[in-house]
C-alpha positions as CSV (number, residue, x, y, z in Angstrom):
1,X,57.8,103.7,105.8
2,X,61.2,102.7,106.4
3,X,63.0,104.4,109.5
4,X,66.3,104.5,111.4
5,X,65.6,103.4,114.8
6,X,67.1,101.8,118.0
7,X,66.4,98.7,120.3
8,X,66.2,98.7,124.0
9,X,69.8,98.4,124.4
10,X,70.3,101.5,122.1
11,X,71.5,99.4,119.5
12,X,70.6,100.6,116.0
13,X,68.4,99.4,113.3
14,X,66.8,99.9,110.3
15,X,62.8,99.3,110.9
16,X,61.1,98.1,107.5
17,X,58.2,96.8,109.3
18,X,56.5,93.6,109.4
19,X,59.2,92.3,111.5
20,X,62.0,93.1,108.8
21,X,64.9,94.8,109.8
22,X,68.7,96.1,108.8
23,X,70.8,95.7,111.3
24,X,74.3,94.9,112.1
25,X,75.1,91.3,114.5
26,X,78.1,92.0,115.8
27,X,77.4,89.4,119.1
28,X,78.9,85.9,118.4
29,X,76.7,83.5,117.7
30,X,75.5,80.8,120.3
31,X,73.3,78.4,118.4
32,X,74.2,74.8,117.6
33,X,73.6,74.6,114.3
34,X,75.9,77.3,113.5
35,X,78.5,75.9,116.2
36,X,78.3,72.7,115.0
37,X,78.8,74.5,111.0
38,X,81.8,76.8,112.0
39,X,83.6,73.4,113.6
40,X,82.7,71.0,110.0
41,X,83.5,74.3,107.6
42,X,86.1,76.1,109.5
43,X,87.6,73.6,111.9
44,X,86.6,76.2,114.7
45,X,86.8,74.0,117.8
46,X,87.9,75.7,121.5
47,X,91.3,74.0,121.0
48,X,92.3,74.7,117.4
49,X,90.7,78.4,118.1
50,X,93.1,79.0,121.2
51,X,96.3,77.4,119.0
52,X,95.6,79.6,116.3
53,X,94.9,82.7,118.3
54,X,98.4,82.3,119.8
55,X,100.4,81.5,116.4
56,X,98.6,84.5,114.9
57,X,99.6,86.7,117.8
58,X,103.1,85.8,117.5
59,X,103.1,86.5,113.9
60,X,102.0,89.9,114.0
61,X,104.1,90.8,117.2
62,X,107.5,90.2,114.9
63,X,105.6,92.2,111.8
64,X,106.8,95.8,113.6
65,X,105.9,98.1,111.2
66,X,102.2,97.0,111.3
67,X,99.3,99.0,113.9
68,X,97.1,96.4,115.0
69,X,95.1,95.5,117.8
70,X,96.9,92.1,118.3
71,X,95.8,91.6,122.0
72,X,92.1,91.5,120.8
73,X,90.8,87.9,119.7
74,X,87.8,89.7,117.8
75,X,89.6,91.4,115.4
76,X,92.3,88.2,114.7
77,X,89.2,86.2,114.7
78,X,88.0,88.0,111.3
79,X,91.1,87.3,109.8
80,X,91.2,83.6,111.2
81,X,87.6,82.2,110.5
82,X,87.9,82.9,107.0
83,X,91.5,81.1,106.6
84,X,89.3,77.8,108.3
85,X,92.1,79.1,111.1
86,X,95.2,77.9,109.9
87,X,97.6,80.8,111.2
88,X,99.9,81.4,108.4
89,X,97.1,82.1,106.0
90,X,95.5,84.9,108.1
91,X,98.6,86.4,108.9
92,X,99.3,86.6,105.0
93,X,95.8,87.8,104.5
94,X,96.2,91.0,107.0
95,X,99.7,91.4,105.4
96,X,97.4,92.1,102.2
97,X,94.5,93.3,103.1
98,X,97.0,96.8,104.8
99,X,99.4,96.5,102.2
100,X,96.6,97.0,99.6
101,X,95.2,99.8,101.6
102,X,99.1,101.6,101.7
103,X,99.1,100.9,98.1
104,X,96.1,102.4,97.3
105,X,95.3,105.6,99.0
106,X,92.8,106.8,97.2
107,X,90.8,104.4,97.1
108,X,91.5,103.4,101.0
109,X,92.1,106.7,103.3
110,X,89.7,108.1,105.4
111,X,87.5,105.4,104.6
112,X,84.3,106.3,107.0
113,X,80.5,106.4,106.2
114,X,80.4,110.0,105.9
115,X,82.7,110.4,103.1
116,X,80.6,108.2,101.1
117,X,77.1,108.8,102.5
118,X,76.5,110.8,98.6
119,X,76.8,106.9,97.2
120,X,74.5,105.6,99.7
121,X,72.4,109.3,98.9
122,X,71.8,107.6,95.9
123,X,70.2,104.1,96.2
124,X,73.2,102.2,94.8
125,X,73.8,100.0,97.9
126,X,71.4,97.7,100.0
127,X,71.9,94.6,102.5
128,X,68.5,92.8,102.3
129,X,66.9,92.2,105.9
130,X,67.0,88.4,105.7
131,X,70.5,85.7,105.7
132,X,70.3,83.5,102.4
133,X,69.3,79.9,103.3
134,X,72.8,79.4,104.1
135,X,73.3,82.0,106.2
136,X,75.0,84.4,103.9
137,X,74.6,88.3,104.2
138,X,73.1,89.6,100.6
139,X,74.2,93.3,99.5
140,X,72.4,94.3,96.5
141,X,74.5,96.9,94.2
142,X,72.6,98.7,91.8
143,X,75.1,99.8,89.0
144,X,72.6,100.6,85.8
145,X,70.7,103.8,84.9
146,X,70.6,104.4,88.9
147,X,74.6,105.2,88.8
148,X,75.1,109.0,87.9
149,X,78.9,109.0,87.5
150,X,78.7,112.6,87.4
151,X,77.1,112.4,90.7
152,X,79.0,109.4,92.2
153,X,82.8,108.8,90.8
154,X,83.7,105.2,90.2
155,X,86.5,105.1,93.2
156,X,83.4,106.4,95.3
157,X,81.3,103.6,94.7
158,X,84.7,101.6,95.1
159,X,84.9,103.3,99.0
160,X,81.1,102.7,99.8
161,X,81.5,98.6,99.1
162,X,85.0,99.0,101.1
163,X,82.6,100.1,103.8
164,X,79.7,98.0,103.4
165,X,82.4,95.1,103.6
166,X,83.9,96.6,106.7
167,X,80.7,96.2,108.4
168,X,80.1,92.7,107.6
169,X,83.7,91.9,108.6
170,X,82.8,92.6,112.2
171,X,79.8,90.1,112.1
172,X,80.7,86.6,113.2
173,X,77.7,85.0,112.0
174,X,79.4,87.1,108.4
175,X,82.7,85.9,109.1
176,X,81.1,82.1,109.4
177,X,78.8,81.7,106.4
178,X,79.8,84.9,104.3
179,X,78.6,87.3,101.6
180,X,76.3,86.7,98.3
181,X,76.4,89.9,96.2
182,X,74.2,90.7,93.7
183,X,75.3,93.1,91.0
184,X,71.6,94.6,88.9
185,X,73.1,95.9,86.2
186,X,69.6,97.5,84.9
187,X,70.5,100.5,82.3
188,X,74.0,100.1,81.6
189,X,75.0,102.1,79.1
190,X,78.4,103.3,77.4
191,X,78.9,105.9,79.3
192,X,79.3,103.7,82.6
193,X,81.9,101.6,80.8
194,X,83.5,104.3,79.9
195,X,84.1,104.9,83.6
196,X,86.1,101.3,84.0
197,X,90.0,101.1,83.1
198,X,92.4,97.9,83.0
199,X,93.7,99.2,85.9
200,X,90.8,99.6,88.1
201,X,89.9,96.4,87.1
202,X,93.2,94.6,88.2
203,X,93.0,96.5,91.5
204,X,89.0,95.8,92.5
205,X,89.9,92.1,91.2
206,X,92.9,91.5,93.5
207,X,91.7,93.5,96.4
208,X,88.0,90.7,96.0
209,X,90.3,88.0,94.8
210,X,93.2,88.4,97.8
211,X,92.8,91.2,100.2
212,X,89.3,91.0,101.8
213,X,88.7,89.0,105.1
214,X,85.4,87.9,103.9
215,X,84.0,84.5,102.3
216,X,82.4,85.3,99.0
217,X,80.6,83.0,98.1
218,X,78.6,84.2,95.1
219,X,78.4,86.5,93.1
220,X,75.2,87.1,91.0
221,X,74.9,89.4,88.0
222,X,71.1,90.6,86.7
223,X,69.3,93.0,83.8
224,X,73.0,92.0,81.9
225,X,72.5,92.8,78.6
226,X,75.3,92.5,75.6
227,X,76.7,95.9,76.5
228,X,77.7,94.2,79.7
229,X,79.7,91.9,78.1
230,X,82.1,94.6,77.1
231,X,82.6,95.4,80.9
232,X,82.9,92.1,81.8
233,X,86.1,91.9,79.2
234,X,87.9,94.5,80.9
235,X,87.9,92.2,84.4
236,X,88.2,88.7,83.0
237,X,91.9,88.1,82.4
238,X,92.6,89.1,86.2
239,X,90.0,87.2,87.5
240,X,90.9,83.4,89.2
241,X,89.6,80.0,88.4
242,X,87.7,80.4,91.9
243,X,86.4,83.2,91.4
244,X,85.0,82.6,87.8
245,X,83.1,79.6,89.0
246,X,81.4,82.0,91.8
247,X,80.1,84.5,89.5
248,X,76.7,83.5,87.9
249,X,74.6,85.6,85.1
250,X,71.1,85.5,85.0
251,X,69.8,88.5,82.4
252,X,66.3,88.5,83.9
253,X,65.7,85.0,84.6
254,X,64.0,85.3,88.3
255,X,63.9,81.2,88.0
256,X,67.3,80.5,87.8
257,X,68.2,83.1,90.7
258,X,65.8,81.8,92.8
259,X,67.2,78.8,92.4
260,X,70.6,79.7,94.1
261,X,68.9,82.0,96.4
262,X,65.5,81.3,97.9
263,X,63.0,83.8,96.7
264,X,61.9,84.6,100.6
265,X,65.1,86.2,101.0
266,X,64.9,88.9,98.3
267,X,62.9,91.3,96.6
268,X,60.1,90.9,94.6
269,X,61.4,92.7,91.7
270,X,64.2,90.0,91.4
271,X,61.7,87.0,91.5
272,X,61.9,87.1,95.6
273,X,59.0,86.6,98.0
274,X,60.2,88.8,100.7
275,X,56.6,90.8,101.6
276,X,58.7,94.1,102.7
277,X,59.0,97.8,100.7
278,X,62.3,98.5,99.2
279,X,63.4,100.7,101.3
280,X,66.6,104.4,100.7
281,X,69.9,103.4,100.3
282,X,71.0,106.5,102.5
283,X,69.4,104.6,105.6
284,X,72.0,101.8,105.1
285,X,75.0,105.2,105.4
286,X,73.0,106.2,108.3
287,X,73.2,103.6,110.0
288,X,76.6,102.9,109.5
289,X,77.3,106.3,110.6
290,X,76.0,105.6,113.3
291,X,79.1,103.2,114.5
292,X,81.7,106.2,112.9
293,X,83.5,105.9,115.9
294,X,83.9,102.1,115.1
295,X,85.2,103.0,111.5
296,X,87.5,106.0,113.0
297,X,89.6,103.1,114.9
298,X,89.2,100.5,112.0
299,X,91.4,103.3,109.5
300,X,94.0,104.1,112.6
301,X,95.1,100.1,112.0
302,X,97.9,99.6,109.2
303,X,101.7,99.7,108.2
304,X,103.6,102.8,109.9
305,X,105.9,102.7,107.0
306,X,106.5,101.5,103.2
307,X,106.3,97.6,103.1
């Protein structure tokens, strides 16, 4: 049975067994392969690294109005790694990614694992214990017959991603090879749709398409049936060339998933080969929780005033 556990250095994890575990790699990564990847992809070489590092920092020390820790090379190097370090383009990108959080309270304030540990309460949101192939984190969301609105509001759900995100933001081995997202839409119904406005659409579209600091680099939709086709008109028209190309449909064809993610890396009920028990969504809010102190200084970063 799944458990919430720690290591010897009283680092958390999720224990799944059989050698499987949740946990969050937040240590930069030392191997060549990955080294030699980060230099090919993002042009990270010790040189362009410590030029970027020192245009960004400049930047950011004539933007007053913004909080920021701009004397620590691990938070600019989140924004950096996945502009392929070219200064200007991660000083826009933390321009957005505050400004859409300013603009958007609701959806951004207090936005810690205990004010959305109800979501994770209710098996919505996973990360699968193994990388992709290519490295890439996997967060399952199930949005089907498991999504009680009455029990989870739609800018909830929002918030708990927001969250999820914010953890693998702080991974550099995240931040190099990025995040494939698979949406089971299992069960959707009219009354889900229902929950989904124009607006909402444009703002969870633009905050994907332009405001996070993470490479997405898939986006995988299962169980769609033709009622999802009615909430996938409601996001099209904001949606980018880019990001169209990303986002691939399956219905319940296991083949042609496992044929953009190997099947060793996910569950058995999506065509996977993984040998390890699904395991509770509220283990993943536990043990982000469990770095709440992390969050609490992650939401004290922003603009000071209007923009």
């Amino acid at each position: 049975m799944a458990a919430l556990k720690f290591d010897e250095n009283k680092v958390p994890y999720i224990d799944l067994g059989k050698d499987y575990v949740v946990r969050l790699e937040n240590g930069e990564f030392t191997d060549a392969k990955s080294k030699e990847k980060a230099a090919r992809e993002l042009r990270e070489t010790p040189e362009v690294v410590a030029e970027a590092l020192k245009e960004l920092r400049g930047m950011l020390q004539a933007e007053k109005s913004l909080y920021i820790p701009v004397d620590d090379d691990s938070f600019l190097m989140k924004f950096l790694r996945p502009c392929k370090f070219y200064p200007a383009s991660a000083f826009g990108l933390i321009q957005r990614y505050y400004r859409f959080k300013l603009k958007h309270p609701d959806a951004c304030e207090e936005l810690l694992p205990s004010t959305v540990q109800h979501v994770y309460d209710e098996d919505l949101l996973h990360f699968q214990p193994q990388r992709d192939q290519n490295g890439c984190r996997i967060l399952i969301m199930q949005v089907g017959k498991k999504w009680k609105p009455s029990k989870v509001a739609l800018n909830d759900l929002f918030r708990a991603l927001q969250v999820a995100m914010e953890a693998g933001m702080t991974e550099p081995r995240t931040q190099l090879n990025g995040v494939v997202v698979i949406f089971d839409m299992d069960g959707l119904s009219l009354s889900h749709i229902l929950q989904f406005t124009p607006r909402f659409a444009a703002m969870a579209v633009n905050w994907v398409q332009e405001c996070t600091a993470i490479r997405l680099k898939a986006v995988h939709i299962v169980n769609n049936s033709y009622l999802f086709n009615m909430l996938f008109t409601i996001f099209k028209p904001f949606l980018s060339e880019k990001l169209r190309k990303r986002i691939i449909f399956h219905s319940k064809d296991w083949k042609s998933l496992t044929s953009y993610v190997d099947p060793a890396c996910i569950w058995s009920r999506y065509g996977g080969t993984m040998d390890v028990p699904e395991y509770e969504g509220r283990l993943v809010g536990e043990l982000f929780a469990l770095y709440h102190k992390e969050y609490e200084v992650a939401n004290s970063y922003g603009y000071t005033k209007k923009v």
